[in-house]
Backbone bond lengths (Angstrom), bond angles and torsions (degrees), N, CA, C in turn:
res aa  C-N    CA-C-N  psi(-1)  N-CA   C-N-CA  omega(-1)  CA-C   N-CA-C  phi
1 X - - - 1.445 - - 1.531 109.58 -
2 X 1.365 133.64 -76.65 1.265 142.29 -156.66 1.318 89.40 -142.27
3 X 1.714 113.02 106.16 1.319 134.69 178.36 1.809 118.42 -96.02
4 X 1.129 97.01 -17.86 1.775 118.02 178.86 1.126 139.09 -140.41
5 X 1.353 158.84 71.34 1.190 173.74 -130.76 1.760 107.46 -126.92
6 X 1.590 88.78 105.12 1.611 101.56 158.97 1.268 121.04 -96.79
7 X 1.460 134.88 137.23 1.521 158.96 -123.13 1.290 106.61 -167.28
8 X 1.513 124.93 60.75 1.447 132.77 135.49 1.245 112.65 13.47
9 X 1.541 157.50 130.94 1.479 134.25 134.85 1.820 90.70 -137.98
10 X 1.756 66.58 169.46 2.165 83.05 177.53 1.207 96.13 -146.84
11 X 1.653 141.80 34.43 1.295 137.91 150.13 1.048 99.11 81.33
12 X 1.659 139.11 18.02 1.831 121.76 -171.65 1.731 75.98 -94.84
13 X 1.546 90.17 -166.94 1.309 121.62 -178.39 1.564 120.05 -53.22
14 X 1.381 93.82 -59.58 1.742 123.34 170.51 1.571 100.68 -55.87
15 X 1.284 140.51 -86.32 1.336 127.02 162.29 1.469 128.97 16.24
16 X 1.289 99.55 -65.80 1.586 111.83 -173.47 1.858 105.35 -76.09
17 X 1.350 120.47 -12.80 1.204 128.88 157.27 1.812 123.66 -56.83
18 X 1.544 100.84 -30.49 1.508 115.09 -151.95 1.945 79.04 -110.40
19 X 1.169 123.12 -33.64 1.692 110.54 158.73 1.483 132.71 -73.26
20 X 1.503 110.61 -23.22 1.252 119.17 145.52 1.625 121.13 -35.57
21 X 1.569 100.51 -87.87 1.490 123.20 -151.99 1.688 92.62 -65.21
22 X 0.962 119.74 -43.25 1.655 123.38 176.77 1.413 134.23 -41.60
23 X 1.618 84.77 -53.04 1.682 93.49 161.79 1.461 126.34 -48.82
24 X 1.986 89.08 -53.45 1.635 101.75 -168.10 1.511 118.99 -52.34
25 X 1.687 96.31 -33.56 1.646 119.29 -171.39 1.651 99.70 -75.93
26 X 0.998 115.53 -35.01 1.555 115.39 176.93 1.255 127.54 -95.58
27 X 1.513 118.58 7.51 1.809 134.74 149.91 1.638 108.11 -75.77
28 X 1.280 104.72 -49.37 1.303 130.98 170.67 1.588 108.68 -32.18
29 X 1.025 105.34 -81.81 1.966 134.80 -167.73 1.556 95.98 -75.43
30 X 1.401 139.67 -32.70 0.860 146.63 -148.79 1.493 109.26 36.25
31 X 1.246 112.29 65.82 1.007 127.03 -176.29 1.972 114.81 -113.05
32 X 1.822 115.64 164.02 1.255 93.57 171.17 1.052 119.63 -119.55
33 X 1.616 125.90 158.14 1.331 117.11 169.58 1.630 138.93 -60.23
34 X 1.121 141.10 157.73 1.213 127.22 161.88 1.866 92.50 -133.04
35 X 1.412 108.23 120.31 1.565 115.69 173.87 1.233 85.21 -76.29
36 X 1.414 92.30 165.94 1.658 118.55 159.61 1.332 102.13 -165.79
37 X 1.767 111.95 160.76 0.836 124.52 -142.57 2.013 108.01 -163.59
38 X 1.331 118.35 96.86 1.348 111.27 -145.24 1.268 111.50 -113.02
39 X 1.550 143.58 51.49 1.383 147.06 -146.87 1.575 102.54 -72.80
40 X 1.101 104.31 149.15 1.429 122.18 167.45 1.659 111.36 -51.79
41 X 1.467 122.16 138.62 0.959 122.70 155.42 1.495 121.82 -61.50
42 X 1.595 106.88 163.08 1.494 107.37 168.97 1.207 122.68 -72.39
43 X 1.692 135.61 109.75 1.106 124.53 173.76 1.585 135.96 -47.08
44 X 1.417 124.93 151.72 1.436 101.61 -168.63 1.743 106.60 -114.90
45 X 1.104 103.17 131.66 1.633 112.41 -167.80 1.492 114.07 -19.23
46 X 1.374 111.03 132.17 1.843 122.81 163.70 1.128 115.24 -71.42
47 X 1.878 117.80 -23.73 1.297 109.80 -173.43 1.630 98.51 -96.05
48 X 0.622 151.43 152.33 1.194 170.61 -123.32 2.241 95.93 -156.03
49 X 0.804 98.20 -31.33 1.770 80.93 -178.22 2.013 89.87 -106.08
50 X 0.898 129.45 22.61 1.227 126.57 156.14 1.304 117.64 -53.86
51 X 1.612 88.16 129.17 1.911 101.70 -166.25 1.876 97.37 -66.97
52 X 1.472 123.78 143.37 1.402 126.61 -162.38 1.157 92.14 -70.96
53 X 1.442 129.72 -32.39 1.754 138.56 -161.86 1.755 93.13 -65.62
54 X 1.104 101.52 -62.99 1.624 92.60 -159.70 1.695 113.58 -58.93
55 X 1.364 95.51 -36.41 1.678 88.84 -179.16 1.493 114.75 -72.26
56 X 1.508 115.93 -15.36 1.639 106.22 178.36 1.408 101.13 -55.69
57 X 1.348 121.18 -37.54 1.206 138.95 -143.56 1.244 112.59 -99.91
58 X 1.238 108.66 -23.37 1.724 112.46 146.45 1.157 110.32 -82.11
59 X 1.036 137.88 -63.90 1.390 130.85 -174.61 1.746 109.50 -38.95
60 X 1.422 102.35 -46.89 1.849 88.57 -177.47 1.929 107.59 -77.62
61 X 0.741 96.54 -18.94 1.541 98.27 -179.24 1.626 102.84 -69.49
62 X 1.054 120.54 -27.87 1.285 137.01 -165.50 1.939 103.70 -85.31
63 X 1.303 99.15 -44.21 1.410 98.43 -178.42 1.505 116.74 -89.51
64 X 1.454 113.75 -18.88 1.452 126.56 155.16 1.936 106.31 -49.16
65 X 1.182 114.87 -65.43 1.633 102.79 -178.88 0.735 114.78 -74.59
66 X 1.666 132.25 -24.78 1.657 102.14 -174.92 1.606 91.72 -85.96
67 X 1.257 157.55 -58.36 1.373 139.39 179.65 1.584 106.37 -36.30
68 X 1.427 139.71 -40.34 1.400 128.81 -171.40 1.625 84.21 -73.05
69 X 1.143 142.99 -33.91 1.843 122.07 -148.11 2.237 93.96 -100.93
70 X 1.432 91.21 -23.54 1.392 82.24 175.87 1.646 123.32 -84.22
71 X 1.221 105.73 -26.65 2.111 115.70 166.00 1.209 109.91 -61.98
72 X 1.514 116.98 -40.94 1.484 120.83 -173.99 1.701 106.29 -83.51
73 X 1.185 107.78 -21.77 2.042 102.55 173.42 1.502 92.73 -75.91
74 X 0.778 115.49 -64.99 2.035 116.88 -149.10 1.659 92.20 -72.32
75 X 1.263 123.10 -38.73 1.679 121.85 174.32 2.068 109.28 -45.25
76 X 1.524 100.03 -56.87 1.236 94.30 -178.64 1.535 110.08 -79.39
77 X 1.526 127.72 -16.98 1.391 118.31 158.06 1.423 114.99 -57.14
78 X 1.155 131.55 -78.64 1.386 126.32 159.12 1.089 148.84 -7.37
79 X 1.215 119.23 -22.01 1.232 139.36 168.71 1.161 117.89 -98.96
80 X 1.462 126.82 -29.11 1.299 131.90 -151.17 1.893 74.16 -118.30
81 X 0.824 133.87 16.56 1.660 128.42 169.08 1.926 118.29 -128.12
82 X 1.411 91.56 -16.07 1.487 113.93 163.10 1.615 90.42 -80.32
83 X 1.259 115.72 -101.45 1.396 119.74 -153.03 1.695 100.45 -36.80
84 X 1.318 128.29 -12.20 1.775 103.49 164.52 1.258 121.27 -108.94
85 X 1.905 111.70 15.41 1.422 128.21 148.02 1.500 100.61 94.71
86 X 1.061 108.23 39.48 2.005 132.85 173.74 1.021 112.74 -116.83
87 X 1.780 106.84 103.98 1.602 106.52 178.99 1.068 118.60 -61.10
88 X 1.181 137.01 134.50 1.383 140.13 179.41 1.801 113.82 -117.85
89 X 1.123 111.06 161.24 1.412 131.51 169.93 1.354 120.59 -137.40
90 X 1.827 126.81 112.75 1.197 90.31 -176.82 1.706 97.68 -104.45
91 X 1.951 122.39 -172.56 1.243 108.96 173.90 1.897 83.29 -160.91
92 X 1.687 104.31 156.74 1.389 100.71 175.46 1.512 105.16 -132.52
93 X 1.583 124.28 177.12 1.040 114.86 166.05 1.588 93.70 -147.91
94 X 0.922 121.80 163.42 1.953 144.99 146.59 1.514 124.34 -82.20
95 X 1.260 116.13 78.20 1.351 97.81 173.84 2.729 95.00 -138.88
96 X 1.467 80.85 177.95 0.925 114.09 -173.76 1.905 109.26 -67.41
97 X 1.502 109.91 -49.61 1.086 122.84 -162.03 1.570 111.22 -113.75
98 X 1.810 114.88 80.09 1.701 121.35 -157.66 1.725 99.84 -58.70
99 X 1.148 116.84 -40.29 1.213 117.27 176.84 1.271 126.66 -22.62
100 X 1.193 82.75 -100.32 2.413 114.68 162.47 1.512 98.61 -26.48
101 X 1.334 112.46 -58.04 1.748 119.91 -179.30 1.700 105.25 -33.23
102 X 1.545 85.85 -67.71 2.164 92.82 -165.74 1.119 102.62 -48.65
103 X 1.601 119.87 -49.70 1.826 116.30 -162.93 1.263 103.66 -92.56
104 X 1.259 129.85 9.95 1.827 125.53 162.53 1.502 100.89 -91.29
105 X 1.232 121.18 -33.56 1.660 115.88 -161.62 1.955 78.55 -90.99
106 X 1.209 138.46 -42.48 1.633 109.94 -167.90 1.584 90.82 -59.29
107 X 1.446 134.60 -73.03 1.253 138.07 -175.66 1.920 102.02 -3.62
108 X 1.443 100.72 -84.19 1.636 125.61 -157.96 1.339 84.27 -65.17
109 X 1.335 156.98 -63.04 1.363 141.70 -151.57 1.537 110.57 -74.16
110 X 1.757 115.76 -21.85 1.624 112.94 -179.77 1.589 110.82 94.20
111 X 1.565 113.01 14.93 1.634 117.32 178.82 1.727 92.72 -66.32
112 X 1.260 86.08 175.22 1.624 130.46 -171.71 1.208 98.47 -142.25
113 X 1.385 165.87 43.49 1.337 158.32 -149.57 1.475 110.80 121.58
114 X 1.281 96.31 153.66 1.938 115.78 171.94 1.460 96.87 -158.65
115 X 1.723 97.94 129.85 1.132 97.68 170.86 1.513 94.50 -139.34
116 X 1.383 93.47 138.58 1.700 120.87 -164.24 1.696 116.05 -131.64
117 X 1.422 111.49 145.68 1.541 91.75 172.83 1.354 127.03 -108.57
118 X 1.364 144.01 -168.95 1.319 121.47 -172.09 1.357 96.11 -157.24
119 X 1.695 108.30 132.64 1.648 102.91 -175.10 1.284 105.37 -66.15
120 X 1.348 147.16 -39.72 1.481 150.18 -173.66 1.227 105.72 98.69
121 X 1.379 144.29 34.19 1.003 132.03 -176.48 1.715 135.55 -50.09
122 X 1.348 94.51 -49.10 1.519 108.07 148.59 1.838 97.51 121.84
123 X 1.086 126.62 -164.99 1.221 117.77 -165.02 1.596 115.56 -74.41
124 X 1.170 110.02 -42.58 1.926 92.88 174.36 1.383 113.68 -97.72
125 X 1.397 110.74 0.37 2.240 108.37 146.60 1.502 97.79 -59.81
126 X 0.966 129.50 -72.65 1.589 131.67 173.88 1.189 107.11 -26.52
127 X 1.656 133.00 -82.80 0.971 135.75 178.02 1.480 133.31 -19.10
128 X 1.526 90.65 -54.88 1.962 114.44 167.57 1.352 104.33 -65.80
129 X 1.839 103.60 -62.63 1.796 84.65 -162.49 1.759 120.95 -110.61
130 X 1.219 106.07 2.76 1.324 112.30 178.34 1.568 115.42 87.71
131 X 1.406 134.15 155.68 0.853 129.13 177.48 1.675 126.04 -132.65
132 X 1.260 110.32 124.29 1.793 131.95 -165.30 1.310 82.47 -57.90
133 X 1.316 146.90 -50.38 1.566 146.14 -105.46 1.778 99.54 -97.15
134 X 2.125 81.53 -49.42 2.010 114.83 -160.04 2.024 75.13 -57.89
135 X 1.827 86.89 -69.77 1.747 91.46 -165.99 1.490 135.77 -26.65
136 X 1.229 124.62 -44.55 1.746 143.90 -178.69 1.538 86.28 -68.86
137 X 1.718 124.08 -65.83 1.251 111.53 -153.63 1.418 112.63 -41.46
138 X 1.648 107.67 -46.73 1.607 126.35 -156.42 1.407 85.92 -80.16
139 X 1.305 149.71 -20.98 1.609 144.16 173.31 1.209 122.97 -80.90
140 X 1.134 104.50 -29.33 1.755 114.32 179.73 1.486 128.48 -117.50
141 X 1.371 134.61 130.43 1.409 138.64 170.48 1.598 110.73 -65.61
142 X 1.460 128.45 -1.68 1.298 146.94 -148.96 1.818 93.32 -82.81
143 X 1.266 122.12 104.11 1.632 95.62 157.20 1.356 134.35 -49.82
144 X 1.605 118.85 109.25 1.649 137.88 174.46 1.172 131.01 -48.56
145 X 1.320 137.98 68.07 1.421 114.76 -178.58 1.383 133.36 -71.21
146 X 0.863 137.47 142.46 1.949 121.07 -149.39 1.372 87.35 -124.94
147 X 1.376 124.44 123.05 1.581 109.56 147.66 1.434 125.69 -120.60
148 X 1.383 124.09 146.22 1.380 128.37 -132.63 1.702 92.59 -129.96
C-alpha cells in the first residue's frame, strides 16, 4: 500500500507526535520514512544601508544553526525510527516558502504519503498564522495524513 512516508517536523512539541505515529504507521505498512526538515531562509536586511560585512555574517551564522538544529532533529528521529527497525532517511532544506518545501521534498524523495501535524487553530489561528497543513494539501496530489 504506502511504501514511503514523508514526516515534516520542526522539533515543537506536536512534532514529536508526527515521530511517534509515523513510526507506528511505518512498522505497520512496513513502510519507510523519509524525515524532512524545512528551516526558514535567511532574511534579507530591512535596512538597506546595512554594512554587506555584517549581513554575510549573519547570514552564515544563520545557516550554521539552522543546519546544527536540523542534523540534531532528524539525528534523534533516526534513531528513534532505527531502534523500532524503520528505515529512515533524513533530508533538509532552507527556503522561504515551508509549504512548496514539504510537497517538493515528497515529489524528489518518491513518497506516496505525508503525514504532518497541525496545531488546529481554527479559523482566525489560520487567519493570523496561516496554515503548512491547508498549503501542502492544495500543493500536493500526495494523500495527507493530519495529526491533531
Amino acid at each position: 500500500m504506502y511504501q514511503r512516508l514523508l514526516v515534516p517536523v520542526d522539533g515543537s512539541e506536536l512534532s514529536e507526535r508526527a515521530i511517534e505515529e509515523s513510526i507506528r504507521l511505518a512498522r505497520q505498512l512496513g513502510a519507510e520514512i523519509a524525515g524532512f526538515v524545512a528551516e526558514p531562509a535567511v532574511a534579507l536586511p530591512g535596512n538597506i544601508g546595512m554594512n554587506p560585512a555584517h549581513y554575510e555574517r549573519a547570514a552564515t551564522a544563520h545557516e550554521e544553526r539552522t543546519a546544527e538544529h536540523a542534523h540534531k532533529l532528524l539525528g534523534r528521529f533516526a534513531a528513534r525510527a532505527i531502534e523500532a527497525g524503520v528505515t529512515f532517511q533524513g533530508h533538509y532544506v532552507r527556503s522561504s516558502h515551508i509549504d512548496a518545501a514539504i510537497a517538493e521534498a515528497a515529489r524528489e524523495r518518491g513518497c506516496d504519503m505525508i503525514v504532518m501535524v497541525t496545531h488546529g487553530r481554527g479559523p482566525f489561528g489560520e487567519l493570523l498564522f496561516g496554515s503548512h497543513t491547508k498549503g501542502v494539501m492544495a500543493r500536493s496530489k500526495l494523500p495527507v495524513l493530519v495529526l491533531h
